[in-house]
C-alpha positions as CSV (number, residue, x, y, z in Angstrom):
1,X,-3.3,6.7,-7.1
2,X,-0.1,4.9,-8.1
3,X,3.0,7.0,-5.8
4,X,5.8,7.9,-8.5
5,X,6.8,10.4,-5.3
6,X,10.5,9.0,-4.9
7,X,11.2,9.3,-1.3
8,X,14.0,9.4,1.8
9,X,12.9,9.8,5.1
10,X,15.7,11.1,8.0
11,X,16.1,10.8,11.5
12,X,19.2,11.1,14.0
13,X,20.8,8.1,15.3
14,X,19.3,8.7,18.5
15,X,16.0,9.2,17.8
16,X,14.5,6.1,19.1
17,X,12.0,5.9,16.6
18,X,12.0,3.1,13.8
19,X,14.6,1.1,12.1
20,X,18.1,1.4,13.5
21,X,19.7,1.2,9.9
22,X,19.7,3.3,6.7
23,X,18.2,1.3,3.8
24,X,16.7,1.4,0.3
25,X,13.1,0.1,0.3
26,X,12.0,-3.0,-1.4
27,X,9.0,-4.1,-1.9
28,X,7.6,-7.4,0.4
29,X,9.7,-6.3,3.6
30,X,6.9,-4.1,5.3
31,X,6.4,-6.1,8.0
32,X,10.7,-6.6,8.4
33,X,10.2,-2.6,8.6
34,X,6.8,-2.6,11.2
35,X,9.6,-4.9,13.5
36,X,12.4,-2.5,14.1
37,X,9.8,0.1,15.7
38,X,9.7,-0.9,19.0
39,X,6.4,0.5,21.1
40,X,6.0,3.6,19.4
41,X,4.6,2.8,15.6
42,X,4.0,6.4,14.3
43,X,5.6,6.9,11.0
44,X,5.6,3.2,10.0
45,X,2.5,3.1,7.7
46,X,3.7,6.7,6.6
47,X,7.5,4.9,4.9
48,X,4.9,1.8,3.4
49,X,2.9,4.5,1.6
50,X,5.9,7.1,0.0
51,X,7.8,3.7,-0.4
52,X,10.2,6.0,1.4
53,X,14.0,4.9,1.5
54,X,15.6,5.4,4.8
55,X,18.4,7.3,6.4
56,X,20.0,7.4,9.8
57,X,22.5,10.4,10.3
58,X,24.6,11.6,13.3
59,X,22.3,13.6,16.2
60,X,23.7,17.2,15.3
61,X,20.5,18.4,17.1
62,X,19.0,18.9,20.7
63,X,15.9,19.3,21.5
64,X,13.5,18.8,24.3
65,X,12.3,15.6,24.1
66,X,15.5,13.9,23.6
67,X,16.7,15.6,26.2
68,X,14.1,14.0,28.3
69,X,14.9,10.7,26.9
70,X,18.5,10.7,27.2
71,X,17.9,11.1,31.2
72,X,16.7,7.2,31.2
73,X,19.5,4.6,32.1
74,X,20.6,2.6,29.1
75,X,19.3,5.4,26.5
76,X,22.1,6.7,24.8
77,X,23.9,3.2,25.0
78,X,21.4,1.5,23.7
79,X,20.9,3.3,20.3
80,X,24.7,3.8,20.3
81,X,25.0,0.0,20.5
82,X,22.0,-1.0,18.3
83,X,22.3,1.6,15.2
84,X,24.3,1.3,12.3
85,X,24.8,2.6,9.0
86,X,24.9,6.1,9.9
87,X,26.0,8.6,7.6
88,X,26.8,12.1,7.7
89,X,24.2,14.2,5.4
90,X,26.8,16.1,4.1
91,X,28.2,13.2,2.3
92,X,25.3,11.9,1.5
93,X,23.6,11.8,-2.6
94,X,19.6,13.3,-2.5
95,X,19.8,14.4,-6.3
96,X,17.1,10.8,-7.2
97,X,14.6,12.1,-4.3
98,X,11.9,14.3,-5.0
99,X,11.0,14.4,-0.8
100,X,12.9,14.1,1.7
101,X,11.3,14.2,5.2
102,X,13.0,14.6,8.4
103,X,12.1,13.9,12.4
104,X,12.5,17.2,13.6
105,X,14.1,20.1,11.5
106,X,17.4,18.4,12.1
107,X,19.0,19.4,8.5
108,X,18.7,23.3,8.9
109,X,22.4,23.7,9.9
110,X,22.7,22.5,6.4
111,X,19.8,23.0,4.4
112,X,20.7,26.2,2.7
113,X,23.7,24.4,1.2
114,X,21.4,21.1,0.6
115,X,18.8,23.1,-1.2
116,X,20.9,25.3,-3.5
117,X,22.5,21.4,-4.7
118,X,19.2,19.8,-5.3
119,X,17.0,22.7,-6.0
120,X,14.0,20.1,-7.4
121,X,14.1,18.4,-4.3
122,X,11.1,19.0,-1.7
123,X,13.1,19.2,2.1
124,X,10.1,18.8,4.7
125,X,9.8,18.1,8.5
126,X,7.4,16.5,10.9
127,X,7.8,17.4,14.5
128,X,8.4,14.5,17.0
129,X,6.6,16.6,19.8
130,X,3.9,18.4,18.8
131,X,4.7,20.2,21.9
132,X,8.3,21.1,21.0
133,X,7.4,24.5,19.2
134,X,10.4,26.3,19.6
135,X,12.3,23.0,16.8
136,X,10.6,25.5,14.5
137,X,13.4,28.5,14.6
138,X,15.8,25.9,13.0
139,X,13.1,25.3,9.7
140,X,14.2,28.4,8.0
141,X,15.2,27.3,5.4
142,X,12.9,24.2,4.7
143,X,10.2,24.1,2.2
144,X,7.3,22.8,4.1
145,X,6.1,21.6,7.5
146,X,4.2,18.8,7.9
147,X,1.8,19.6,10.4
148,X,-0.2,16.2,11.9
149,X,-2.4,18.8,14.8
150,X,-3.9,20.6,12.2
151,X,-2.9,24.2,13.2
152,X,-2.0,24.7,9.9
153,X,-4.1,25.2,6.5
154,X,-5.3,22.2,3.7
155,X,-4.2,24.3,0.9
156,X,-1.0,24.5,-0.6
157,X,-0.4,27.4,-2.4
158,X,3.2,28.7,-2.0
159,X,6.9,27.5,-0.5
160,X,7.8,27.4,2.1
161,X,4.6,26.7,4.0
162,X,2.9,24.7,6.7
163,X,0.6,22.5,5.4
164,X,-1.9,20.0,7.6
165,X,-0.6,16.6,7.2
166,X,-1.8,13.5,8.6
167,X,0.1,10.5,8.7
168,X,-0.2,8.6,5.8
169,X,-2.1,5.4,5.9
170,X,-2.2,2.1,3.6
171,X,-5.3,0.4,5.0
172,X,-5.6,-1.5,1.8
173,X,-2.1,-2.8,2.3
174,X,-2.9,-3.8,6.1
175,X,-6.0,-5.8,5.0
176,X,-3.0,-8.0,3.6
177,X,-0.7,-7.9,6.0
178,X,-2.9,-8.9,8.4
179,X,-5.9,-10.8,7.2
180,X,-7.4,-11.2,10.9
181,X,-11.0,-11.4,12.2
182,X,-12.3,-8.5,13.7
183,X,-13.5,-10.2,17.4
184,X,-12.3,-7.9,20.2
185,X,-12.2,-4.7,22.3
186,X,-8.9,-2.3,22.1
187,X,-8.6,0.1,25.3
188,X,-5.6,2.2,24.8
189,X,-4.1,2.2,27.6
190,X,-4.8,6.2,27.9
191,X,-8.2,5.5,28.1
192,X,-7.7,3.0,30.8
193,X,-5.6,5.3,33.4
194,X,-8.0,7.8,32.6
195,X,-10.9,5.7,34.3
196,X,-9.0,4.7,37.1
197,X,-7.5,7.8,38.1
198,X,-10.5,9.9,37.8
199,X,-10.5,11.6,34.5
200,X,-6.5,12.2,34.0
201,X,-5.3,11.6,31.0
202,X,-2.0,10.2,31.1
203,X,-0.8,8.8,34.4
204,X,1.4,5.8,35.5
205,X,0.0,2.3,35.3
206,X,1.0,-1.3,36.4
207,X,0.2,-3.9,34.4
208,X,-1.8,-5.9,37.7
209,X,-3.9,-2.6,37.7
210,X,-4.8,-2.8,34.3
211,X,-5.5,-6.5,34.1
212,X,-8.1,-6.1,37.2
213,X,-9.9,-3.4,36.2
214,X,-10.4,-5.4,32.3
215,X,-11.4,-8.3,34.2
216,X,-14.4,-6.5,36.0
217,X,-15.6,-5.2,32.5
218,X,-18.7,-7.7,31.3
219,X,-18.5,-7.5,27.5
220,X,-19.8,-8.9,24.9
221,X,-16.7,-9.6,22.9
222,X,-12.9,-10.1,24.7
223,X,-10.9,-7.2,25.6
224,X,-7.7,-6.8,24.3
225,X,-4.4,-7.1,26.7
226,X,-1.9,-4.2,27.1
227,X,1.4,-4.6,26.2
228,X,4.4,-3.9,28.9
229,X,5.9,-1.6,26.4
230,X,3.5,0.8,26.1
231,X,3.6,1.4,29.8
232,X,7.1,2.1,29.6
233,X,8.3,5.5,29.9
234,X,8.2,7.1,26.4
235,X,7.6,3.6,25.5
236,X,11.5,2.6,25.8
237,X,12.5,-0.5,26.2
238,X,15.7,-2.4,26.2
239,X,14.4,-5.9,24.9
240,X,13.7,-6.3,21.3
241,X,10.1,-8.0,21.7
242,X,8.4,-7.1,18.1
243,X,5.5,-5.3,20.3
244,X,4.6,-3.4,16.7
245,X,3.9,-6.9,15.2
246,X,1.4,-7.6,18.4
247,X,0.4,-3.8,18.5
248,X,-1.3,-4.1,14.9
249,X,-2.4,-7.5,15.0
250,X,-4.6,-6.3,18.3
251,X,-5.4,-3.1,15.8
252,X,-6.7,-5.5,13.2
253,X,-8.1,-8.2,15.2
254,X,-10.6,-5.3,17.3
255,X,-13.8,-4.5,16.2
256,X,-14.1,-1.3,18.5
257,X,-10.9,0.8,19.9
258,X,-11.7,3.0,22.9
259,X,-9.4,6.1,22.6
260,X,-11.1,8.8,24.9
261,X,-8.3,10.0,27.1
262,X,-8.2,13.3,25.1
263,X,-5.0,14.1,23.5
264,X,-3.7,15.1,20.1
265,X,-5.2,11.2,18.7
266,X,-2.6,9.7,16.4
267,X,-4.0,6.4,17.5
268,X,-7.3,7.1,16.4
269,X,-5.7,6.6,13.2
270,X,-4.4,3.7,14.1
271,X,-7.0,1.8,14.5
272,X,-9.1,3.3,11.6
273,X,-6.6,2.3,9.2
274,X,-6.9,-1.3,10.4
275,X,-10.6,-1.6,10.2
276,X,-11.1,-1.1,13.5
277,X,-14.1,1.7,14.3
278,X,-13.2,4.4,16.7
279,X,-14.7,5.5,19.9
280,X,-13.8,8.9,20.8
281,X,-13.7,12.2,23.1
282,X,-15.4,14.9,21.5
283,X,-13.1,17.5,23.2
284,X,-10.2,16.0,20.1
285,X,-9.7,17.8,16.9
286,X,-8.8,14.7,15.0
287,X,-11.3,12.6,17.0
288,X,-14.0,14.6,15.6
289,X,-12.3,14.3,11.9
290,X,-12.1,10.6,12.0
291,X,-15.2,9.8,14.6
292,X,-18.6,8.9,13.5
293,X,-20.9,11.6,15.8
294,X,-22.6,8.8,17.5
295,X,-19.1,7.1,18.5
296,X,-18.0,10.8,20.4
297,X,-18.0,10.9,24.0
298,X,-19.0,13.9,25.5
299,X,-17.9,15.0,29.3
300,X,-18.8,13.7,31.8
301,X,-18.5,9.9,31.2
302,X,-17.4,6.7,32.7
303,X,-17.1,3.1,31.7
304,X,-20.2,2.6,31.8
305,X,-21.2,5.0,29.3
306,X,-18.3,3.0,26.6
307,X,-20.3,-0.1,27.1
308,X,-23.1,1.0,26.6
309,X,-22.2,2.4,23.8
310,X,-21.0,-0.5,22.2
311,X,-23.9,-2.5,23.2
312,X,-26.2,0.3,21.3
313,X,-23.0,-0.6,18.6
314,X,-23.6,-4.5,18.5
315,X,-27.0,-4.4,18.9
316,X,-27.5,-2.3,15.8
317,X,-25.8,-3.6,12.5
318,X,-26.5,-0.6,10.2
319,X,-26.2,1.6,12.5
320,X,-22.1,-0.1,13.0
321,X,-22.0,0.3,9.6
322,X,-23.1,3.8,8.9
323,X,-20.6,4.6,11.5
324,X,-17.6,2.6,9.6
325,X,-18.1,3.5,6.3
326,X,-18.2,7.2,7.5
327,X,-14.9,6.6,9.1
328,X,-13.3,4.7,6.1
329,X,-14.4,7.6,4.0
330,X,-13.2,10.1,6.0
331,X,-9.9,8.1,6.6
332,X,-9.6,7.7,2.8
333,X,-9.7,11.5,1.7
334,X,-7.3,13.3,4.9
335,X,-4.7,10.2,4.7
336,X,-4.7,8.5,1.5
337,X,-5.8,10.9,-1.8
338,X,-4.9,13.9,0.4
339,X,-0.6,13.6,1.4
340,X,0.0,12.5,-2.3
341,X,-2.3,15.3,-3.8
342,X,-0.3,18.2,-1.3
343,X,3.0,16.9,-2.1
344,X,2.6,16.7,-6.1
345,X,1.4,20.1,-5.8
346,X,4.1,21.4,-4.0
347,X,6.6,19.5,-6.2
348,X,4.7,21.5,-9.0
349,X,5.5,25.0,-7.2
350,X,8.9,24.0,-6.2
Protein backbone atom coordinates (compact mmCIF):
# COMPACT_ATOMS: atom_id res chain seq x y z
CA UNK A 1 0.00 0.00 0.00
CA UNK A 2 1.46 3.26 -1.36
CA UNK A 3 1.49 5.94 2.09
CA UNK A 4 -0.22 9.26 0.79
CA UNK A 5 -0.48 9.71 4.93
CA UNK A 6 1.60 13.22 4.94
CA UNK A 7 3.35 13.14 8.18
CA UNK A 8 5.35 15.27 11.18
CA UNK A 9 6.51 13.54 14.02
CA UNK A 10 7.42 15.79 17.43
CA UNK A 11 9.51 15.37 20.29
CA UNK A 12 11.08 17.98 22.92
CA UNK A 13 14.62 18.99 22.57
CA UNK A 14 15.54 16.99 25.36
CA UNK A 15 14.19 13.96 24.60
CA UNK A 16 17.18 11.99 23.79
CA UNK A 17 15.57 9.99 21.28
CA UNK A 18 16.53 10.35 17.43
CA UNK A 19 17.71 13.11 15.27
CA UNK A 20 18.84 16.23 17.06
CA UNK A 21 17.34 18.55 14.22
CA UNK A 22 13.97 19.35 12.68
CA UNK A 23 13.84 18.40 9.06
CA UNK A 24 11.64 17.68 5.94
CA UNK A 25 12.17 13.98 4.78
CA UNK A 26 13.68 13.07 1.55
CA UNK A 27 13.84 10.13 0.11
CA UNK A 28 17.52 8.09 0.02
CA UNK A 29 18.65 9.58 3.55
CA UNK A 30 17.21 6.68 5.79
CA UNK A 31 20.21 5.41 6.83
CA UNK A 32 21.57 9.48 7.52
CA UNK A 33 18.18 9.26 9.78
CA UNK A 34 19.03 5.44 11.46
CA UNK A 35 22.62 7.50 12.47
CA UNK A 36 21.41 10.28 14.66
CA UNK A 37 19.63 7.68 17.02
CA UNK A 38 22.13 6.76 19.31
CA UNK A 39 21.54 3.28 21.34
CA UNK A 40 17.96 3.39 21.54
CA UNK A 41 16.37 2.79 17.74
CA UNK A 42 12.67 2.71 18.57
CA UNK A 43 10.79 5.01 16.34
CA UNK A 44 13.29 4.92 13.44
CA UNK A 45 11.66 2.35 11.10
CA UNK A 46 8.28 4.06 12.35
CA UNK A 47 9.52 7.92 10.43
CA UNK A 48 10.90 5.50 7.14
CA UNK A 49 7.39 4.09 6.91
CA UNK A 50 4.97 7.59 7.35
CA UNK A 51 7.89 9.24 5.39
CA UNK A 52 7.33 11.42 8.46
CA UNK A 53 8.92 15.00 8.43
CA UNK A 54 10.53 15.88 11.69
CA UNK A 55 10.21 18.46 14.40
CA UNK A 56 12.19 19.37 17.55
CA UNK A 57 10.33 21.92 19.94
CA UNK A 58 11.22 23.43 23.31
CA UNK A 59 10.71 20.67 26.44
CA UNK A 60 7.49 22.49 27.88
CA UNK A 61 6.83 19.17 29.61
CA UNK A 62 8.09 17.00 32.65
CA UNK A 63 7.58 13.76 33.15
CA UNK A 64 9.08 10.84 34.81
CA UNK A 65 11.45 9.52 32.80
CA UNK A 66 13.14 12.53 31.91
CA UNK A 67 13.31 13.32 35.16
CA UNK A 68 15.25 10.29 35.68
CA UNK A 69 17.48 11.12 32.79
CA UNK A 70 18.26 14.57 33.51
CA UNK A 71 19.84 13.14 36.94
CA UNK A 72 22.87 11.68 34.67
CA UNK A 73 26.08 14.05 34.38
CA UNK A 74 26.34 15.56 31.00
CA UNK A 75 22.43 15.09 30.17
CA UNK A 76 20.95 18.20 29.86
CA UNK A 77 24.25 19.69 28.35
CA UNK A 78 24.58 17.40 25.97
CA UNK A 79 21.28 17.77 24.13
CA UNK A 80 21.49 21.52 24.90
CA UNK A 81 24.85 21.51 23.04
CA UNK A 82 23.97 18.96 20.22
CA UNK A 83 20.25 20.06 19.12
CA UNK A 84 19.31 22.60 16.86
CA UNK A 85 16.57 23.81 14.93
CA UNK A 86 14.20 23.96 17.55
CA UNK A 87 11.06 25.73 17.08
CA UNK A 88 8.28 26.73 19.27
CA UNK A 89 4.87 24.79 18.09
CA UNK A 90 3.15 27.80 18.44
CA UNK A 91 4.85 29.33 15.52
CA UNK A 92 5.01 26.50 13.84
CA UNK A 93 2.65 25.70 10.06
CA UNK A 94 0.79 21.91 10.51
CA UNK A 95 -2.12 22.91 7.98
CA UNK A 96 -0.04 20.26 4.88
CA UNK A 97 0.04 17.30 7.68
CA UNK A 98 -2.68 14.99 7.97
CA UNK A 99 -0.72 13.21 11.34
CA UNK A 100 1.09 14.53 13.48
CA UNK A 101 2.59 12.27 16.23
CA UNK A 102 4.27 13.29 19.36
CA UNK A 103 6.74 11.57 22.15
CA UNK A 104 4.63 11.91 24.95
CA UNK A 105 1.37 14.11 25.05
CA UNK A 106 3.77 17.09 25.04
CA UNK A 107 1.30 19.45 22.77
CA UNK A 108 -1.86 19.36 25.21
CA UNK A 109 -1.00 22.82 26.80
CA UNK A 110 -1.76 23.80 23.33
CA UNK A 111 -3.68 21.39 21.51
CA UNK A 112 -7.14 22.83 21.89
CA UNK A 113 -5.89 25.91 20.15
CA UNK A 114 -3.86 23.63 17.55
CA UNK A 115 -6.87 21.55 16.79
CA UNK A 116 -9.55 24.28 16.32
CA UNK A 117 -6.67 25.74 13.43
CA UNK A 118 -6.21 22.57 11.65
CA UNK A 119 -9.36 20.77 12.33
CA UNK A 120 -8.43 17.91 9.36
CA UNK A 121 -5.41 17.29 10.99
CA UNK A 122 -5.05 13.85 13.05
CA UNK A 123 -2.89 15.04 16.60
CA UNK A 124 -1.74 11.56 18.18
CA UNK A 125 0.84 10.42 20.89
CA UNK A 126 2.96 7.46 21.68
CA UNK A 127 4.12 7.19 25.19
CA UNK A 128 7.98 7.08 25.75
CA UNK A 129 7.39 4.88 29.03
CA UNK A 130 4.92 2.58 28.84
CA UNK A 131 5.12 2.84 32.42
CA UNK A 132 4.50 6.61 32.69
CA UNK A 133 0.64 6.34 32.88
CA UNK A 134 -0.22 9.32 34.60
CA UNK A 135 1.50 11.52 30.79
CA UNK A 136 -2.12 10.54 29.96
CA UNK A 137 -4.07 13.42 32.10
CA UNK A 138 -2.36 15.91 29.72
CA UNK A 139 -4.01 13.86 26.23
CA UNK A 140 -7.30 15.59 26.71
CA UNK A 141 -7.56 17.00 23.98
CA UNK A 142 -5.73 14.66 21.48
CA UNK A 143 -7.41 12.52 18.98
CA UNK A 144 -5.85 9.24 19.43
CA UNK A 145 -3.30 7.24 21.51
CA UNK A 146 -1.13 5.09 20.00
CA UNK A 147 -0.80 2.27 22.20
CA UNK A 148 2.48 -0.19 21.36
CA UNK A 149 1.40 -2.73 24.82
CA UNK A 150 -1.71 -3.48 23.44
CA UNK A 151 -4.07 -2.49 26.38
CA UNK A 152 -6.00 -0.93 24.05
CA UNK A 153 -8.54 -2.26 21.19
CA UNK A 154 -7.72 -3.01 17.12
CA UNK A 155 -10.74 -1.25 16.05
CA UNK A 156 -11.16 2.23 15.39
CA UNK A 157 -14.37 3.35 15.57
CA UNK A 158 -14.65 6.86 17.03
CA UNK A 159 -12.22 10.11 18.10
CA UNK A 160 -10.64 10.40 20.38
CA UNK A 161 -9.64 6.90 21.09
CA UNK A 162 -6.81 4.52 22.09
CA UNK A 163 -6.06 2.40 19.45
CA UNK A 164 -3.24 -0.67 19.63
CA UNK A 165 -0.42 0.38 17.64
CA UNK A 166 2.72 -1.24 16.90
CA UNK A 167 5.60 0.31 15.64
CA UNK A 168 5.61 0.52 12.21
CA UNK A 169 8.01 -1.63 10.24
CA UNK A 170 9.57 -1.47 6.54
CA UNK A 171 11.18 -4.90 6.34
CA UNK A 172 11.11 -4.68 2.60
CA UNK A 173 13.01 -1.48 2.82
CA UNK A 174 15.68 -3.10 5.29
CA UNK A 175 16.26 -6.04 2.85
CA UNK A 176 17.85 -2.91 0.92
CA UNK A 177 19.46 -1.16 3.23
CA UNK A 178 21.18 -3.88 4.45
CA UNK A 179 21.55 -6.72 1.99
CA UNK A 180 23.60 -8.97 4.61
CA UNK A 181 23.82 -12.80 5.15
CA UNK A 182 21.98 -14.15 7.73
CA UNK A 183 25.14 -16.22 9.77
CA UNK A 184 24.80 -15.43 13.48
CA UNK A 185 23.26 -15.51 16.95
CA UNK A 186 21.76 -12.15 18.57
CA UNK A 187 21.41 -12.28 22.59
CA UNK A 188 19.98 -9.07 23.66
CA UNK A 189 21.66 -8.21 26.21
CA UNK A 190 18.31 -8.66 28.52
CA UNK A 191 18.50 -12.08 27.89
CA UNK A 192 22.07 -12.36 28.82
CA UNK A 193 21.78 -10.67 32.49
CA UNK A 194 18.91 -12.62 32.84
CA UNK A 195 21.11 -16.04 32.76
CA UNK A 196 23.70 -14.76 34.73
CA UNK A 197 21.90 -13.28 37.54
CA UNK A 198 19.45 -16.04 37.98
CA UNK A 199 16.29 -15.18 36.16
CA UNK A 200 16.21 -11.16 36.63
CA UNK A 201 15.37 -9.44 33.97
CA UNK A 202 17.16 -6.26 33.72
CA UNK A 203 20.25 -5.96 35.88
CA UNK A 204 23.73 -4.18 35.48
CA UNK A 205 26.29 -5.75 33.20
CA UNK A 206 30.08 -5.27 32.28
CA UNK A 207 31.03 -5.81 29.12
CA UNK A 208 34.12 -8.67 30.46
CA UNK A 209 30.95 -10.46 32.00
CA UNK A 210 29.21 -10.66 28.98
CA UNK A 211 32.12 -11.56 26.72
CA UNK A 212 32.94 -14.68 29.10
CA UNK A 213 29.83 -16.10 29.48
CA UNK A 214 29.33 -15.86 25.14
CA UNK A 215 32.60 -17.42 24.97
CA UNK A 216 31.54 -20.60 27.11
CA UNK A 217 28.44 -20.98 24.77
CA UNK A 218 29.30 -23.98 21.94
CA UNK A 219 27.26 -22.93 18.99
CA UNK A 220 26.84 -23.75 15.81
CA UNK A 221 26.96 -20.46 14.23
CA UNK A 222 28.93 -17.07 15.99
CA UNK A 223 27.28 -15.16 18.56
CA UNK A 224 26.85 -11.69 18.09
CA UNK A 225 28.87 -9.03 20.35
CA UNK A 226 27.16 -6.39 22.64
CA UNK A 227 27.55 -3.04 22.08
CA UNK A 228 28.84 -0.61 25.11
CA UNK A 229 25.90 1.50 24.52
CA UNK A 230 23.33 -0.57 25.26
CA UNK A 231 24.75 -1.25 28.60
CA UNK A 232 24.72 2.28 29.26
CA UNK A 233 22.19 3.64 31.55
CA UNK A 234 19.04 4.37 29.49
CA UNK A 235 21.39 3.75 26.84
CA UNK A 236 23.09 7.39 26.99
CA UNK A 237 26.03 8.10 25.83
CA UNK A 238 28.14 11.04 25.17
CA UNK A 239 30.22 9.83 22.09
CA UNK A 240 28.54 9.82 18.76
CA UNK A 241 29.58 6.12 17.63
CA UNK A 242 26.61 5.30 15.00
CA UNK A 243 25.79 2.10 17.37
CA UNK A 244 22.14 2.14 15.32
CA UNK A 245 24.17 1.46 12.02
CA UNK A 246 26.07 -1.64 14.02
CA UNK A 247 22.67 -2.40 16.03
CA UNK A 248 20.77 -3.34 12.66
CA UNK A 249 23.51 -4.68 10.67
CA UNK A 250 23.81 -7.44 13.78
CA UNK A 251 19.72 -7.46 13.42
CA UNK A 252 20.11 -8.36 9.75
CA UNK A 253 23.20 -10.29 9.79
CA UNK A 254 21.40 -13.02 12.70
CA UNK A 255 19.64 -15.85 11.82
CA UNK A 256 18.13 -16.37 15.38
CA UNK A 257 17.68 -13.41 18.16
CA UNK A 258 17.20 -14.59 21.75
CA UNK A 259 14.93 -12.05 23.47
CA UNK A 260 13.52 -14.06 26.63
CA UNK A 261 14.15 -11.63 29.48
CA UNK A 262 10.36 -10.93 29.61
CA UNK A 263 9.42 -7.35 29.19
CA UNK A 264 7.02 -5.38 27.01
CA UNK A 265 9.28 -6.84 23.62
CA UNK A 266 9.79 -3.94 21.27
CA UNK A 267 12.89 -5.79 20.13
CA UNK A 268 11.18 -8.65 19.14
CA UNK A 269 10.21 -6.53 16.47
CA UNK A 270 13.34 -5.66 15.77
CA UNK A 271 14.71 -8.39 14.75
CA UNK A 272 11.55 -9.75 12.87
CA UNK A 273 11.56 -6.85 10.68
CA UNK A 274 15.15 -7.73 9.70
CA UNK A 275 14.64 -11.31 8.92
CA UNK A 276 15.91 -12.40 11.82
CA UNK A 277 13.47 -15.26 13.62
CA UNK A 278 12.62 -14.75 17.18
CA UNK A 279 13.03 -16.72 20.22
CA UNK A 280 10.86 -15.83 22.87
CA UNK A 281 9.32 -15.91 26.61
CA UNK A 282 5.87 -17.10 26.53
CA UNK A 283 5.08 -14.99 29.66
CA UNK A 284 5.18 -11.66 26.67
CA UNK A 285 2.15 -10.33 25.08
CA UNK A 286 3.86 -9.32 21.95
CA UNK A 287 6.15 -12.34 22.10
CA UNK A 288 3.30 -14.52 21.68
CA UNK A 289 1.92 -12.09 18.70
CA UNK A 290 5.12 -12.25 16.73
CA UNK A 291 6.64 -15.82 18.07
CA UNK A 292 6.20 -19.04 16.23
CA UNK A 293 4.74 -21.55 19.25
CA UNK A 294 7.73 -23.75 18.96
CA UNK A 295 10.27 -20.63 19.34
CA UNK A 296 8.35 -19.67 23.10
CA UNK A 297 10.10 -20.45 26.09
CA UNK A 298 8.25 -21.49 28.85
CA UNK A 299 9.41 -21.12 32.71
CA UNK A 300 11.71 -22.59 33.97
CA UNK A 301 14.64 -22.48 31.45
CA UNK A 302 18.26 -21.96 31.05
CA UNK A 303 20.80 -21.71 28.36
CA UNK A 304 20.71 -24.80 27.76
CA UNK A 305 17.29 -25.05 26.88
CA UNK A 306 18.08 -21.81 23.90
CA UNK A 307 20.59 -24.05 22.35
CA UNK A 308 18.89 -26.70 22.19
CA UNK A 309 16.38 -25.06 20.74
CA UNK A 310 18.21 -23.76 17.98
CA UNK A 311 19.97 -26.99 17.37
CA UNK A 312 16.19 -28.65 16.93
CA UNK A 313 16.07 -25.03 14.67
CA UNK A 314 19.24 -25.88 12.44
CA UNK A 315 18.74 -29.29 12.36
CA UNK A 316 15.32 -28.93 10.86
CA UNK A 317 14.95 -26.69 7.61
CA UNK A 318 11.10 -26.68 7.30
CA UNK A 319 10.51 -26.69 10.38
CA UNK A 320 12.86 -22.95 10.42
CA UNK A 321 10.84 -22.14 7.85
CA UNK A 322 7.31 -22.82 9.05
CA UNK A 323 8.45 -20.89 12.00
CA UNK A 324 9.64 -17.63 9.70
CA UNK A 325 7.08 -17.45 7.40
CA UNK A 326 4.56 -17.52 10.39
CA UNK A 327 6.52 -14.67 11.78
CA UNK A 328 6.81 -12.61 8.57
CA UNK A 329 3.05 -13.00 8.22
CA UNK A 330 2.22 -12.06 11.42
CA UNK A 331 4.76 -9.16 11.26
CA UNK A 332 3.18 -8.13 7.91
CA UNK A 333 -0.60 -7.70 9.02
CA UNK A 334 0.01 -5.86 12.97
CA UNK A 335 2.97 -3.56 11.46
CA UNK A 336 2.67 -3.02 7.94
CA UNK A 337 -1.23 -3.21 6.33
CA UNK A 338 -2.43 -2.61 9.89
CA UNK A 339 -0.91 1.35 11.15
CA UNK A 340 -1.82 2.70 7.53
CA UNK A 341 -5.36 0.95 7.56
CA UNK A 342 -6.11 2.57 11.50
CA UNK A 343 -4.84 5.88 10.55
CA UNK A 344 -6.89 6.27 7.10
CA UNK A 345 -9.74 5.31 9.01
CA UNK A 346 -9.41 7.64 11.54
CA UNK A 347 -8.56 10.45 9.07
CA UNK A 348 -12.03 9.27 7.60
CA UNK A 349 -13.93 9.94 11.03
CA UNK A 350 -11.93 12.96 11.78
Amino acid sequence: MENNIKTLFVKQHLDQLGPKQSFKYQEGLELNILKSFQGKTSLWELLVYFKSDFLIIPTLMSSPWLNTLLQIPSYADTLNNTTQGVIDPRQFDFSSYDLVITHDPILGPYLKELKAKYPKTIFAYILVEHTSYMMHQHSVEYDLYLDHTLNSVDKIVRLPQSINFLFPRIPQKLKKLFPIEKTSIFFDYRSIGYFLSGGKSNVKLTLPQINNFLSTLETSLPIEPISEVSLEPYMFSTKENNDSIEYYSKLTRSKYFITIANRVGQAAFDAASSGALVIGNYNSKLHKKICYDFCLLKEPFNINSILDLISKLESNPLLYKTALDHQKKVLNSLCVDYPKTTILNSLKLK
